[in-house]
N, C-alpha and C positions, 0 to 999 in steps of 0.2 A: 582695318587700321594697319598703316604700317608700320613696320620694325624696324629700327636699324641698329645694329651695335653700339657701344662706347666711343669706340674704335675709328669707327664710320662717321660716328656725329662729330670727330676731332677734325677727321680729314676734308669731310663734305659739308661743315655748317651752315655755310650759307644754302647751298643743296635743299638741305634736310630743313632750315627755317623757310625757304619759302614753301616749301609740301607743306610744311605745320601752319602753314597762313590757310592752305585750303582742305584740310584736315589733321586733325590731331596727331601725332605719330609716339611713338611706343620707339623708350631707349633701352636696350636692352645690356644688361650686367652681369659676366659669368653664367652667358647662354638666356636669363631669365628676364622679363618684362620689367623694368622695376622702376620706372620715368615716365612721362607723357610730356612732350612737348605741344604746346598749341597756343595758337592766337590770342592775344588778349579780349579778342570779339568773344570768341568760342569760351572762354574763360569766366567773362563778364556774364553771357546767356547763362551759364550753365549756376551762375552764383542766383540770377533771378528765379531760373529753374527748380530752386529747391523747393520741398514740399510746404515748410512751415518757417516763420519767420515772426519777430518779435516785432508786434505791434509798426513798435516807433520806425522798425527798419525795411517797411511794406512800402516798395515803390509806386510811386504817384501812379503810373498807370492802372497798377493792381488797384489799389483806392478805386478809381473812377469806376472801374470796370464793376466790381461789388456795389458801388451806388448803384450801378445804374441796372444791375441784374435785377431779372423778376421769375419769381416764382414759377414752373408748370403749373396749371389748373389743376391736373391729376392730382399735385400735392397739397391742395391747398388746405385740408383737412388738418395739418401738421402746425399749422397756425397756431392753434389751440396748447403746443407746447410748451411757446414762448409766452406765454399768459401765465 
């Protein structure tokens, strides 16, 4: 990822937003990391990306995709848990 200063991102933004269209970049504050600038694509994946999510707020593709998953044979033994 790259870095760019406070500094940099005042003088070069248009610069520095089109990189953050084709990856994230890192603003940096009194020498240290302390921003990410990036895409709202890159922003949007990373909110579907999360591990866990409440019910009601599971996007329709995730939905489909668990309908229509099946089981390994190997596990099918495990059945017997949900009984």
């Amino acid at each position: 990822m790259k870095s760019v200063s406070a500094q940099e991102l005042e003088q070069k933004i248009g610069e520095v937003q089109d990189l953050a269209m084709r990856e994230p970049v890192a603003i940096e504050r009194d020498g240290r990391e302390q921003f990410v600038l990036l895409s709202i694509d890159e922003y949007n994946r990373l909110l579907t990306a999360r591990r866990s999510f409440a019910v009601e707020e599971l996007p329709e593709w995730i939905v489909e995709r668990v309908a229509a998953a099946e089981m390994d044979p190997q596990f099918k033994d495990l059945d017997r848990l949900l009984e």
